[in-house]
N, C-alpha and C positions, 0 to 999 in steps of 0.2 A: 228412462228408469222403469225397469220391471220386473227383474227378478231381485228380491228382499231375501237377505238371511241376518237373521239377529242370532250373536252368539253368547251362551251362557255358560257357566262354569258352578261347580257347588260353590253352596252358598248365594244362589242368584236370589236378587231381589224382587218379588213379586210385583211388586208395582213397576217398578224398570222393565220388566218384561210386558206386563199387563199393558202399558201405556203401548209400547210399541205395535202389538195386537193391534188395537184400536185405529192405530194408524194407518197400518203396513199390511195386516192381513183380514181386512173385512170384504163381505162380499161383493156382490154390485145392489143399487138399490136405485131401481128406475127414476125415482122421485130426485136425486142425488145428480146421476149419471155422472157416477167417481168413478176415479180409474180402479181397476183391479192387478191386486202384482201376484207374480208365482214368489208363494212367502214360504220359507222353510224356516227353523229353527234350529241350529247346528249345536254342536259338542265336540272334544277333544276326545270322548271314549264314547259310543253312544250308549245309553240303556237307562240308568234310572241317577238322576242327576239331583243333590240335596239340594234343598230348598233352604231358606233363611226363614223360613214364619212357619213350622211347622206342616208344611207337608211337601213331598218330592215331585219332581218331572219325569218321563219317560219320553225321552229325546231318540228319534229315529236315525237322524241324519250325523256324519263327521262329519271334522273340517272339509271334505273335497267337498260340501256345497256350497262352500264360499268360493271357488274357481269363477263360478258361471254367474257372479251375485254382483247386480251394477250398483247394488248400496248392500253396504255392509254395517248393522246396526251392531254395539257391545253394549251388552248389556253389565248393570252395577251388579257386584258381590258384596259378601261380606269381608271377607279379608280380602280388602283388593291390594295390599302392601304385597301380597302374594301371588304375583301375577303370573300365567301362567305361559310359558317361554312357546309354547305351540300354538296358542293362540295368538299372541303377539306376532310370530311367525306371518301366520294367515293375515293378520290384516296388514302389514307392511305386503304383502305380495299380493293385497287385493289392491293396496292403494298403490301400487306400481303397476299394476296393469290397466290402472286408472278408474276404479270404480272409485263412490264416492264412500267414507267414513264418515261414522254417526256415533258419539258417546255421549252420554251424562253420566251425570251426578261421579259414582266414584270410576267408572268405567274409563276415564280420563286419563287412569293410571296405566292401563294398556296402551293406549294411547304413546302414551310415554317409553312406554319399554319399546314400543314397535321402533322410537326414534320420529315417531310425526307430529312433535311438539318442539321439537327443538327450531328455535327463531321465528316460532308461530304464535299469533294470538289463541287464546284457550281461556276454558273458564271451569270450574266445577264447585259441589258444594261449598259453600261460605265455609262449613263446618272442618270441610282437607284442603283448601287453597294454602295452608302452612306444610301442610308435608307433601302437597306437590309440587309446591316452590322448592322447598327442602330434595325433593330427589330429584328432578330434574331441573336444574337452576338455568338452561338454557332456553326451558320454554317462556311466556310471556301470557302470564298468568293472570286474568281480569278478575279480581273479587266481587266486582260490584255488578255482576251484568246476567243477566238469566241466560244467553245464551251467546257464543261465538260462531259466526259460517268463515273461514278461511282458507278460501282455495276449495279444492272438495273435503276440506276435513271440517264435523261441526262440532263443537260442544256443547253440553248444556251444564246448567245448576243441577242441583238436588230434585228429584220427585218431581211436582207439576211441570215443573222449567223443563225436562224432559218432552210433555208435548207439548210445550209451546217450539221448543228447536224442532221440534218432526213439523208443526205445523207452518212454521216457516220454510222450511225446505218443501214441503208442497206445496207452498203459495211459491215459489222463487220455478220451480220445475213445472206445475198445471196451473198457476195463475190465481189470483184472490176468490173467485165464484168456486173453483174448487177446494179451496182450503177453510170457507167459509163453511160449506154444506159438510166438512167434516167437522170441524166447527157445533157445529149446530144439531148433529146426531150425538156429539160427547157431551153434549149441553156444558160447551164451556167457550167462555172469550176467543173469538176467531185470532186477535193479535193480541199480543203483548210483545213491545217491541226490544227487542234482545238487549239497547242497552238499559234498560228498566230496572231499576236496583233490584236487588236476589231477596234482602229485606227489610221491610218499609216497615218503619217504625211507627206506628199509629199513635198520636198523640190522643189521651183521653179525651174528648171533647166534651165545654163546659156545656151545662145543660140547658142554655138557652140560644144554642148554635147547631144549626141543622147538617146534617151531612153531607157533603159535595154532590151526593151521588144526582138530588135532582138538578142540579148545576150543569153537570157533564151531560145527563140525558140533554138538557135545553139547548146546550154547544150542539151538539151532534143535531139538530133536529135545526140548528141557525148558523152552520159553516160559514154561507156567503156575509153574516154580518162581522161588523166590524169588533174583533175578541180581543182586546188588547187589556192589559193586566188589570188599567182602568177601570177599563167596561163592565169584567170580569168580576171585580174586586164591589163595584157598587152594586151588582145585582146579587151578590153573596151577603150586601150588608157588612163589608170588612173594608177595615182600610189596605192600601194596596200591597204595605209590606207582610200585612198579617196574611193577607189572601196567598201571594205567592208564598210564605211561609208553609202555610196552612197547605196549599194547594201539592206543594212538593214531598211532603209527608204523608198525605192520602194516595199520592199517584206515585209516586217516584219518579216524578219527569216536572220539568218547571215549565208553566203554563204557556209557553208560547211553544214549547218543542212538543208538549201534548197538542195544539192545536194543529199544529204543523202537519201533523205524524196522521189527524184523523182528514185534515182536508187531500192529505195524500191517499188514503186508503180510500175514500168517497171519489177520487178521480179515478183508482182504479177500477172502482167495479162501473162507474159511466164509461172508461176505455173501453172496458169489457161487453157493456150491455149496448151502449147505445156507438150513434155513428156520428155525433155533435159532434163539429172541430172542438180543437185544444182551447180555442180561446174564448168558446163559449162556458167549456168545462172549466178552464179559470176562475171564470166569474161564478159559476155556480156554485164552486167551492170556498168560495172566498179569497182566492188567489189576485192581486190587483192586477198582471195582466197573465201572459199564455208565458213568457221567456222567465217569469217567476216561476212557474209550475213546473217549467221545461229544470230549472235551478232546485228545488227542491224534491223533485219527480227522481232526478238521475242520482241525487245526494243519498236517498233511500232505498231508491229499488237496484242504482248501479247501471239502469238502460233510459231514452226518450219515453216520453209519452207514446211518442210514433213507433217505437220498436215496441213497447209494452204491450200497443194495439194489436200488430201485426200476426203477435204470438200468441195472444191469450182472447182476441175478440170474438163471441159468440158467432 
């Protein structure tokens, strides 16, 4: 993956495009050592393209630089019921010649007219998952999920969930240390894991009860020990159904699938950095042995331990 075009139409959504920037066309930064792609920006007509938030684009590039484009980003509009048949065009004949496809939030709907929804997982904002059901009834439409990767097609939710699907797809294509270090220049959470509800309902919390959040650092900081809902639930001070109650409304994931999910992300960057066997990386994660890890390693990422090393170790 190197050459990136994201395409936009009047009415593009500024942040939909702004995120993709951030991801897709930033420079190199030795401190980093990210990849760099050939990024263009395409149009259906090029020259000065309307905005959605009060001010325009001045877009250089047509459709023909989606030919040469091994990821093709769409970017949201405003009227996206009004999609437009040239661009839809272009990304059905990117994704037949096998590049990969990238949409959020309403972007989904081209998607749809291109025909790369039909019998596929897909996801978009919470706010149009009824009128993308509604117009295309043969896709398979996940309301609850920030982001879907299937096959090379991905989608995201609304706004943030946007780069969290790009940052998943660079950690799935250059590996977790580089999708961390972009990560960490956008000053924003390296993962959020795609199936993460879209939105978490935050219960008000009584005033004599403190926020997870130093909970979850102290997980992160004690993987190897023993985190069972129990454990969990007495160092919160909560009984155990109020804690996983509690627990899955601050995070949108229940307590043992967040533990799961961060002891998996901690063996990746030890695949990445260090050259311990599997089975010492088990134990350091908190995994009881190496064919557990090998069990929830491939459930998440889709490859071994051993293939994850091969491709992505420093």
């Amino acid at each position: 993956m190197r050459n990136v075009v994201v395409l936009v139409q009047d009415g593009a959504e500024p942040f939909g495009l702004g995120s993709m920037c951030e991801v897709w066309a930033e420079p190199y930064h030795p401190e980093d050592d990210n990849p760099v792609f050939d990024f263009a920006v395409a149009t259906p007509r090029p020259g000065r393209v309307r905005g959605a938030s009060g001010f325009d684009l001045h877009v250089e590039h047509g459709l023909d630089a989606v030919a040469s484009a091994d990821l093709v980003c769409v970017c949201p509009k405003r009227d996206y019921l009004d999609p437009s048949p040239e661009v839809a065009a272009a990304v059905r004949a990117a994704y037949d010649r096998g590049a990969t496809i990238f949409a959020h939030c309403t972007a989904a709907f081209v998607l749809g007219e291109a025909g790369l929804l039909d019998g596929r997982r897909c996801t978009t904002h919470w706010r149009h998952v009824d009128a993308l059901v509604e117009r295309f009834p043969q896709a398979e439409v996940d309301p609850d999920v920030l982001y879907v990767h299937d096959g090379r097609v991905v989608t995201g939710a609304g706004s943030a969930a946007g780069l969290d699907a790009a940052l998943h797809l660079l950690r799935e294509t250059f590996g977790a240390a580089t999708a961390a270090a972009t990560a960490r220049r956008m000053v924003v959470p390296p993962h959020r894991d795609g199936g993460q509800a879209q939105f978490i309902a935050r219960a008000v919390p009584d005033c004599d009860v403190e926020t997870l959040g130093p909970l979850l650092s102290w997980i992160l900081e004690n993987l190897g020990e023993d985190l069972d809902v129990d454990t969990l639930a007495r160092r919160a001070l909560m009984s155990p159904r109020t804690f996983a109650r509690r627990f899955r409304a601050e995070t949108g994931a229940t307590p043992h699938a967040w533990v799961t999910r961060q002891r998996v992300l901690r063996a990746e960057h030890l695949l990445e950095r260090t050259d311990r066997p599997v089975e010492w990386i088990a134990g350091e994660v908190g995994f009881a042995n190496a064919a557990t890890l090998r069990h929830h390693f491939a459930r998440v990422r889709g490859v071994s331990p051993q293939q994850y090393r091969r491709q992505f170790a420093c």
